[in-house]
MOPAC internal coordinates of N, CA, C and O (Angstrom, degrees):
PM7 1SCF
backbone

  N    0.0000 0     0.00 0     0.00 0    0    0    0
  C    1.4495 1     0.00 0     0.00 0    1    0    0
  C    1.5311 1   108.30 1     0.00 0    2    1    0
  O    1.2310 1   118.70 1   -70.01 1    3    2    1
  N    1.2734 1   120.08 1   109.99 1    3    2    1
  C    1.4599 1   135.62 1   165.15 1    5    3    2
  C    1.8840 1   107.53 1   -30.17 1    6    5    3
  O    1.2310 1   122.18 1   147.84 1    7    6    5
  N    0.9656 1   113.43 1   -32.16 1    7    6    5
  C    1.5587 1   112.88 1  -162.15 1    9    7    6
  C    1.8098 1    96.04 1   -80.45 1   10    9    7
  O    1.2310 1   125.54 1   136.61 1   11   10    9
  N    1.5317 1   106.96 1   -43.39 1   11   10    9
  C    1.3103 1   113.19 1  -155.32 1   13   11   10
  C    2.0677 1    98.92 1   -78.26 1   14   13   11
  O    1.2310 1   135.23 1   171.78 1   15   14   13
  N    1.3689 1    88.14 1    -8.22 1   15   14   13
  C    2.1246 1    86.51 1  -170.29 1   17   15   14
  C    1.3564 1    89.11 1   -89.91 1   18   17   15
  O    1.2310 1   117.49 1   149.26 1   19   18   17
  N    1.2614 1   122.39 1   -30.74 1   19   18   17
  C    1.6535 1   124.36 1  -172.34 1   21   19   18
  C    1.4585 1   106.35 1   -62.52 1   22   21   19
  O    1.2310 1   117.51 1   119.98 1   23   22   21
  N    1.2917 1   122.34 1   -60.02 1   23   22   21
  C    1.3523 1   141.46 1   163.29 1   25   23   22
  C    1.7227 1   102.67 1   -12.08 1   26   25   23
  O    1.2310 1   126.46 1   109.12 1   27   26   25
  N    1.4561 1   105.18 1   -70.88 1   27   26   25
  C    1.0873 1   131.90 1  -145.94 1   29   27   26
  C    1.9362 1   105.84 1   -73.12 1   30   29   27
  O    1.2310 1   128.85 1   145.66 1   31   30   29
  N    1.5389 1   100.55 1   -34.34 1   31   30   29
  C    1.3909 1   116.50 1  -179.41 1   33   31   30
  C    1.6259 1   113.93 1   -93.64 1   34   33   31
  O    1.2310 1   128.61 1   170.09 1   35   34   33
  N    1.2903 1   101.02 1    -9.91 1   35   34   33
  C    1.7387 1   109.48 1  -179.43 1   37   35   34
  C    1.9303 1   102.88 1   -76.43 1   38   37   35
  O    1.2310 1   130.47 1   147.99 1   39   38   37
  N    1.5240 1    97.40 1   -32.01 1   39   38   37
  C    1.3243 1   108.03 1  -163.72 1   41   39   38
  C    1.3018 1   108.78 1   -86.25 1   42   41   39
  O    1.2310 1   117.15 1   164.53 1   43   42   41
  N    1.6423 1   123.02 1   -15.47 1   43   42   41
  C    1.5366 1   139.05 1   170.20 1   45   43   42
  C    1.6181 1   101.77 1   -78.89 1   46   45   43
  O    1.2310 1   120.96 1   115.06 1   47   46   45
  N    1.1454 1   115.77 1   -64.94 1   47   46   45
  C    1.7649 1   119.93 1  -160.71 1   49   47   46
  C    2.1616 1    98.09 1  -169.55 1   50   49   47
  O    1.2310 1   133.98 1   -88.92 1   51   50   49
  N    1.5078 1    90.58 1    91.08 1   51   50   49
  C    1.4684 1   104.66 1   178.96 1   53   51   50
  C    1.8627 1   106.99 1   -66.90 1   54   53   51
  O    1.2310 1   127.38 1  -175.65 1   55   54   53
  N    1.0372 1   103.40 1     4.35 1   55   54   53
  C    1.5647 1   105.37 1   177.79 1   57   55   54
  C    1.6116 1   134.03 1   -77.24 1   58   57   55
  O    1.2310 1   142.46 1   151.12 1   59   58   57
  N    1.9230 1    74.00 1   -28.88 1   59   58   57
  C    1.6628 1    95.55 1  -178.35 1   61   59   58
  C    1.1090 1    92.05 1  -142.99 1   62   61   59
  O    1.2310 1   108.93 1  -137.50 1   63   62   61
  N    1.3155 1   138.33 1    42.50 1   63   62   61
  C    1.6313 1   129.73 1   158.81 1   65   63   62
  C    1.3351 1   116.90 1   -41.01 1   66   65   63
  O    1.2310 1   121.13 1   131.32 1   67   66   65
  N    2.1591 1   115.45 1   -48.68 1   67   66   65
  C    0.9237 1   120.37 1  -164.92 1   69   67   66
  C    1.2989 1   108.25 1   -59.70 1   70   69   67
  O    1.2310 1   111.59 1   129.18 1   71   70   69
  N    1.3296 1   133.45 1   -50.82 1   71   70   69
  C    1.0394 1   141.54 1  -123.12 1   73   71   70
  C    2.0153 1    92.76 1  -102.56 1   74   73   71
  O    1.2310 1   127.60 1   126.60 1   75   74   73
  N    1.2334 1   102.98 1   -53.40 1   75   74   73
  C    1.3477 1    90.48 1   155.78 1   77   75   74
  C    1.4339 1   135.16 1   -57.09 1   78   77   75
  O    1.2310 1   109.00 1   154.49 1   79   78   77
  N    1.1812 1   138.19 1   -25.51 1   79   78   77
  C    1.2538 1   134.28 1   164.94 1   81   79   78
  C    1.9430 1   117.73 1   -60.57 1   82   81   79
  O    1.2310 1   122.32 1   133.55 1   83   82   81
  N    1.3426 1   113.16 1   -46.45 1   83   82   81
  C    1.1468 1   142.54 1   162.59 1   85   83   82
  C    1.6282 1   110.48 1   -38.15 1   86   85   83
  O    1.2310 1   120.96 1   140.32 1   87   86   85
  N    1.5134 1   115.77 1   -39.68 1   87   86   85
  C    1.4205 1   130.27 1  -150.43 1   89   87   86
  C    1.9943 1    80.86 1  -111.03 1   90   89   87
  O    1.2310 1   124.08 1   153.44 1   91   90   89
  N    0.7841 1   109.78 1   -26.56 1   91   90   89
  C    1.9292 1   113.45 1  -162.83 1   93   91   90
  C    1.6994 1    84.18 1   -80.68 1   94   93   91
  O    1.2310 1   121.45 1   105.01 1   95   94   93
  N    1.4178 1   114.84 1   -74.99 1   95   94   93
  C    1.2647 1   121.44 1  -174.07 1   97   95   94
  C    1.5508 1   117.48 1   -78.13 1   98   97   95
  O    1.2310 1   107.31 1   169.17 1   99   98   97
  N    0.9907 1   141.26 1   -10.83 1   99   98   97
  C    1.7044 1   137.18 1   152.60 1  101   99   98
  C    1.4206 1   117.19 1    88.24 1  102  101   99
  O    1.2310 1   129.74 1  -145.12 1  103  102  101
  N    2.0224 1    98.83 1    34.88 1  103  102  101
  C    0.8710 1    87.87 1  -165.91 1  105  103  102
  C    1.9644 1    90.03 1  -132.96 1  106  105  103
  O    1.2310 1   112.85 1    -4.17 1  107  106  105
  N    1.1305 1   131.11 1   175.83 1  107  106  105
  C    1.5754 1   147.47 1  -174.46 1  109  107  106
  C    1.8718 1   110.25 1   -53.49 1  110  109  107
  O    1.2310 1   126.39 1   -89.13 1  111  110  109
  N    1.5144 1   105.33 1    90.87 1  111  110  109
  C    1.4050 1    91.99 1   167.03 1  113  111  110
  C    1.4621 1   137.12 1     3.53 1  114  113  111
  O    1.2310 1   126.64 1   118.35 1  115  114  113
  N    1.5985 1   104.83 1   -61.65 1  115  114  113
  C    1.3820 1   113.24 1  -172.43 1  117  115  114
  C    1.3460 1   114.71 1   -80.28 1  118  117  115
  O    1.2310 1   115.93 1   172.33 1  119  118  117
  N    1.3125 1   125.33 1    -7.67 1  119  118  117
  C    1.4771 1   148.15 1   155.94 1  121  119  118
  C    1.8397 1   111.52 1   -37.05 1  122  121  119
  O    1.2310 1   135.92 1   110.93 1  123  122  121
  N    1.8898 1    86.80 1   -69.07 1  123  122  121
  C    1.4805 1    92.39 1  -162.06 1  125  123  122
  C    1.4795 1    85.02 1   -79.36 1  126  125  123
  O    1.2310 1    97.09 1   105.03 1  127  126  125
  N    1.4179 1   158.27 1   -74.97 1  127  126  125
  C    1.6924 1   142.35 1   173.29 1  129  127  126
  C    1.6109 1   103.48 1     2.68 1  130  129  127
  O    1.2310 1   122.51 1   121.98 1  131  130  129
  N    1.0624 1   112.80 1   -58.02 1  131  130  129
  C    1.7694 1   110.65 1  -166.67 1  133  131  130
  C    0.7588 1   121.57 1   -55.68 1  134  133  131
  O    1.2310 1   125.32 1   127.18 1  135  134  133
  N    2.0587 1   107.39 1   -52.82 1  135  134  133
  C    1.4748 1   121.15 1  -178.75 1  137  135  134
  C    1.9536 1   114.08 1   -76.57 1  138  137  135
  O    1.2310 1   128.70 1   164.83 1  139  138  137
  N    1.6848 1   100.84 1   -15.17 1  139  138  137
  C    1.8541 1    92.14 1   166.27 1  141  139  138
  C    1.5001 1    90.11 1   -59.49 1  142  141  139
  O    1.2310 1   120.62 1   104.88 1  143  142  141
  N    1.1208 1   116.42 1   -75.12 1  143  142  141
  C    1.6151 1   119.68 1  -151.61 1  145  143  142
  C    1.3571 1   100.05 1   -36.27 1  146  145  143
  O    1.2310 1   110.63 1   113.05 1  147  146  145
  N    0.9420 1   135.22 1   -66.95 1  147  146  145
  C    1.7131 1   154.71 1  -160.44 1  149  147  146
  C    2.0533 1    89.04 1   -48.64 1  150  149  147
  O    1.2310 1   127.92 1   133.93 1  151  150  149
  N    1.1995 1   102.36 1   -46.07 1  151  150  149
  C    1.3599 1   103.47 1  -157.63 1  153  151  150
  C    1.8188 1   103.19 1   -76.51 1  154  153  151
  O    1.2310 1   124.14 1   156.76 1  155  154  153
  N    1.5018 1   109.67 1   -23.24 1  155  154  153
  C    1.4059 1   116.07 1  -179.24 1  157  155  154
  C    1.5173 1   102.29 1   -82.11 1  158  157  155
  O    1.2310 1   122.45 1   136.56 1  159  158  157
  N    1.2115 1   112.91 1   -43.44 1  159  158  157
  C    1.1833 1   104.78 1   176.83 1  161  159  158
  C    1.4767 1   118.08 1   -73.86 1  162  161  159
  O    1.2310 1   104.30 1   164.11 1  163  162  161
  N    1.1435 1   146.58 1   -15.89 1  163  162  161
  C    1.3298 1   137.02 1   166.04 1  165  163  162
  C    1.6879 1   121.16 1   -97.60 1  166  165  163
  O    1.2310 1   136.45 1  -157.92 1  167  166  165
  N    1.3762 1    85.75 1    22.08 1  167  166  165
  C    1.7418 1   101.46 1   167.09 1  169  167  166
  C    1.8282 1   122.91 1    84.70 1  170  169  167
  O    1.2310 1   130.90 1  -174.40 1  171  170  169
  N    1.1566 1    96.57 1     5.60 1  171  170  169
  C    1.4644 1   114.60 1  -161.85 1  173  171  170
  C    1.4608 1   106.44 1   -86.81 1  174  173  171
  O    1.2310 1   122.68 1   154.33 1  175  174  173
  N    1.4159 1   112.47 1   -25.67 1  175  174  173
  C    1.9297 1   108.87 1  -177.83 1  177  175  174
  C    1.6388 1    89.43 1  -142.71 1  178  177  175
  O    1.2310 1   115.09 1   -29.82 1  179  178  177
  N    1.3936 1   126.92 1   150.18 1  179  178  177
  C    0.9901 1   131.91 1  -143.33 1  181  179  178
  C    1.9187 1    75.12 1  -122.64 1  182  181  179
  O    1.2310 1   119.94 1    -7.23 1  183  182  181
  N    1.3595 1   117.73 1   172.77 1  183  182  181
  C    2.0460 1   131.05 1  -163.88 1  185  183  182
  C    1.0778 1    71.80 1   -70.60 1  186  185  183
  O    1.2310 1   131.10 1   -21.74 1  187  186  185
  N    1.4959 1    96.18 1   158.26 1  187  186  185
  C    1.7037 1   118.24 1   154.16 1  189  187  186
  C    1.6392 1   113.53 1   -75.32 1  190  189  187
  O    1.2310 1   119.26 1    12.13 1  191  190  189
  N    1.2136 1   119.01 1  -167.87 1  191  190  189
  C    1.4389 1   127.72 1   155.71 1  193  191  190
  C    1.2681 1   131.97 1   -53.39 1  194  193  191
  O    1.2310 1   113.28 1   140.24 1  195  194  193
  N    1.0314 1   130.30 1   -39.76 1  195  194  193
  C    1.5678 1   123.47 1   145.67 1  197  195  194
  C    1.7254 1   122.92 1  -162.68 1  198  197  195
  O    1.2310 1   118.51 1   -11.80 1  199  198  197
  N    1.2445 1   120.44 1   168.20 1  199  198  197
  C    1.6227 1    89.15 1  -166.33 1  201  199  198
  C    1.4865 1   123.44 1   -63.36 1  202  201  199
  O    1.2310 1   127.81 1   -12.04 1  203  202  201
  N    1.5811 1   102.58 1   167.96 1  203  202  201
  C    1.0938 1   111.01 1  -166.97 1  205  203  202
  C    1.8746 1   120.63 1    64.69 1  206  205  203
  O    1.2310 1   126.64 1   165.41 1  207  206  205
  N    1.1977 1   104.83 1   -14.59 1  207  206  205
  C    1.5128 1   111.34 1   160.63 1  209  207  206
  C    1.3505 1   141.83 1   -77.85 1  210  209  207
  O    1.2310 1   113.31 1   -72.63 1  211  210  209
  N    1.6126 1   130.25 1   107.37 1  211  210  209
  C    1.3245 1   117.17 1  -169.17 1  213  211  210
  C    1.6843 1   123.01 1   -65.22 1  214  213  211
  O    1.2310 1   129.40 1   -37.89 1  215  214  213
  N    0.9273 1    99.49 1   142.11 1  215  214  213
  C    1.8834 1   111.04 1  -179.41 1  217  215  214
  C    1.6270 1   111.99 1   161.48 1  218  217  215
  O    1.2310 1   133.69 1    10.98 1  219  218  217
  N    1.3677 1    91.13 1  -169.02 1  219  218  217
  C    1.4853 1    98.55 1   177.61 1  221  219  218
  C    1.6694 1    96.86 1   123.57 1  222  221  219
  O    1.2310 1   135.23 1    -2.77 1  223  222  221
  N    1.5926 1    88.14 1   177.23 1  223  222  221
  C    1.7728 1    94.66 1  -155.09 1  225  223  222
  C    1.5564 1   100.86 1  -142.45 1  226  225  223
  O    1.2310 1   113.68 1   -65.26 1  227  226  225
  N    1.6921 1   129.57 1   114.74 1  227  226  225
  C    1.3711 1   137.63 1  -177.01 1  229  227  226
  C    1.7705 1    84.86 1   -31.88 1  230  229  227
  O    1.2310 1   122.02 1   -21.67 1  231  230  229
  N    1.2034 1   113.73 1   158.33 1  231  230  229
  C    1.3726 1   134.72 1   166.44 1  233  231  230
  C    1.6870 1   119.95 1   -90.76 1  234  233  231
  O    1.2310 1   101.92 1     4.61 1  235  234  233
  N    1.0045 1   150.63 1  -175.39 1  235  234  233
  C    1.2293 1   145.83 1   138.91 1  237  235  234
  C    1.6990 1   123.50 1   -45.68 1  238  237  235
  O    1.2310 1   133.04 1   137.43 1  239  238  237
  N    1.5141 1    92.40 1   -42.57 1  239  238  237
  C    1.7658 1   115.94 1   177.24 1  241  239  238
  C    1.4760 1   110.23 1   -50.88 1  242  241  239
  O    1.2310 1   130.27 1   146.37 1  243  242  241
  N    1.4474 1    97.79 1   -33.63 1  243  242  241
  C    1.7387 1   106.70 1  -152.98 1  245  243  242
  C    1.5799 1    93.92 1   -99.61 1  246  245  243
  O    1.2310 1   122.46 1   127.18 1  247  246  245
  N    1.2640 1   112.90 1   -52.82 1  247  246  245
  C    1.6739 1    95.31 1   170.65 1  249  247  246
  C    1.4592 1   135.90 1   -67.10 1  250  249  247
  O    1.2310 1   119.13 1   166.58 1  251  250  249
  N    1.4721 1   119.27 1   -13.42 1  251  250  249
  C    1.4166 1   109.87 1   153.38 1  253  251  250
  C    1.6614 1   117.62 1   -70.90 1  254  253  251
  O    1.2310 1   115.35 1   164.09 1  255  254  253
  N    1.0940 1   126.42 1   -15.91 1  255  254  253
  C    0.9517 1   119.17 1  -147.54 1  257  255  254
  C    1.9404 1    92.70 1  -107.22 1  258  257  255
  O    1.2310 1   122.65 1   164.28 1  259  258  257
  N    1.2709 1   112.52 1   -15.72 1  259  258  257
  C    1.3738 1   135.86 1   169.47 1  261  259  258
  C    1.9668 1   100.92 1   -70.82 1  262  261  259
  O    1.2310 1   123.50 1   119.72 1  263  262  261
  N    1.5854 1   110.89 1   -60.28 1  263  262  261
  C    1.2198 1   117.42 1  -175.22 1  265  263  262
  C    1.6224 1   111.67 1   -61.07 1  266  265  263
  O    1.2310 1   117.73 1   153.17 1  267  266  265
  N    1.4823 1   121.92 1   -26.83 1  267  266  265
  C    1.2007 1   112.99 1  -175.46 1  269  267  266
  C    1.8681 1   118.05 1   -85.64 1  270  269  267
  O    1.2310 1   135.27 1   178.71 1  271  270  269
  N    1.7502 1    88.06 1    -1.29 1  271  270  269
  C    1.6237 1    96.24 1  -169.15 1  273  271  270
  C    1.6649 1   106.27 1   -84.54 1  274  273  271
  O    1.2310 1   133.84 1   121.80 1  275  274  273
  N    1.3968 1    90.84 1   -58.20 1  275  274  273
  C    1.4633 1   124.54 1   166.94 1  277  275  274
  C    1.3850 1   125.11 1    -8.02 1  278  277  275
  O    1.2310 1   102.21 1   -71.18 1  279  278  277
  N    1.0300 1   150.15 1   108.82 1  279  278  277
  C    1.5865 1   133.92 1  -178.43 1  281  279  278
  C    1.7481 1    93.96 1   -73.93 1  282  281  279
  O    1.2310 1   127.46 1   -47.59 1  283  282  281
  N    1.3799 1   103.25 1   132.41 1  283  282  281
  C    1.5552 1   100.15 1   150.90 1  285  283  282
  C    1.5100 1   135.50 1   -56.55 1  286  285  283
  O    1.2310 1   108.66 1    14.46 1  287  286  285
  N    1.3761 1   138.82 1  -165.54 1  287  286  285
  C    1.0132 1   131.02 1  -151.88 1  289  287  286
  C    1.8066 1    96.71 1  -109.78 1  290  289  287
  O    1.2310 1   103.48 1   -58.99 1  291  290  289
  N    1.1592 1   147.99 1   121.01 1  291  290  289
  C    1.1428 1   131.34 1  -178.46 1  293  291  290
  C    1.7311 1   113.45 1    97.79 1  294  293  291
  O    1.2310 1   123.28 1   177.18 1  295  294  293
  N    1.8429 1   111.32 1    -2.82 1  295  294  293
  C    1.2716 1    95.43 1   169.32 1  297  295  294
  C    1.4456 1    85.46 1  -130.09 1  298  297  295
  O    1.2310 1   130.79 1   -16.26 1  299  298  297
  N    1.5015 1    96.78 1   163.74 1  299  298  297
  C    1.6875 1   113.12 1   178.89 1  301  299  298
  C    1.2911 1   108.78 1   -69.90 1  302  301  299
  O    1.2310 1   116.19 1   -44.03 1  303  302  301
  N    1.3488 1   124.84 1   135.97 1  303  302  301
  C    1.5463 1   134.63 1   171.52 1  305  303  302
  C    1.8159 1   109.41 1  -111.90 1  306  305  303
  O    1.2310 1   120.10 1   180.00 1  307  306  305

């Protein structure tokens, strides 16, 4: 889930979150920008710190929805 690598790179260096996520998944900067937005708006990552600022925090929404993707521990994914 795009939202949850963002998370993860905001908390390394929010400067270039985007660009690392983009570089993780191999796909167009303005790609993963779209899909944050997409992901705030469907409840999945909560605003950043203020606009135009990277951050934000998986939701409740977003971690079940992470846990159901997820292989558990002991089965093959």
């Amino acid at each position: 889930m795009t939202a949850a690598l963002y998370v993860d790179a905001c908390q390394q260096d929010p400067r270039h979150a985007n660009r690392e996520v983009a570089q993780r998944l191999g796909i167009p900067v303005e790609h993963v920008r779209d899909r944050i937005y997409a992901a705030r708006i469907a409840g999945l990552l909560t605003a950043g710190p203020g606009r135009g600022r990277a951050g934000g925090h998986l939701t409740p929404k977003a971690r079940e929805a992470l846990a159901a993707i997820e292989p558990r521990e002991g089965e093959e994914g």
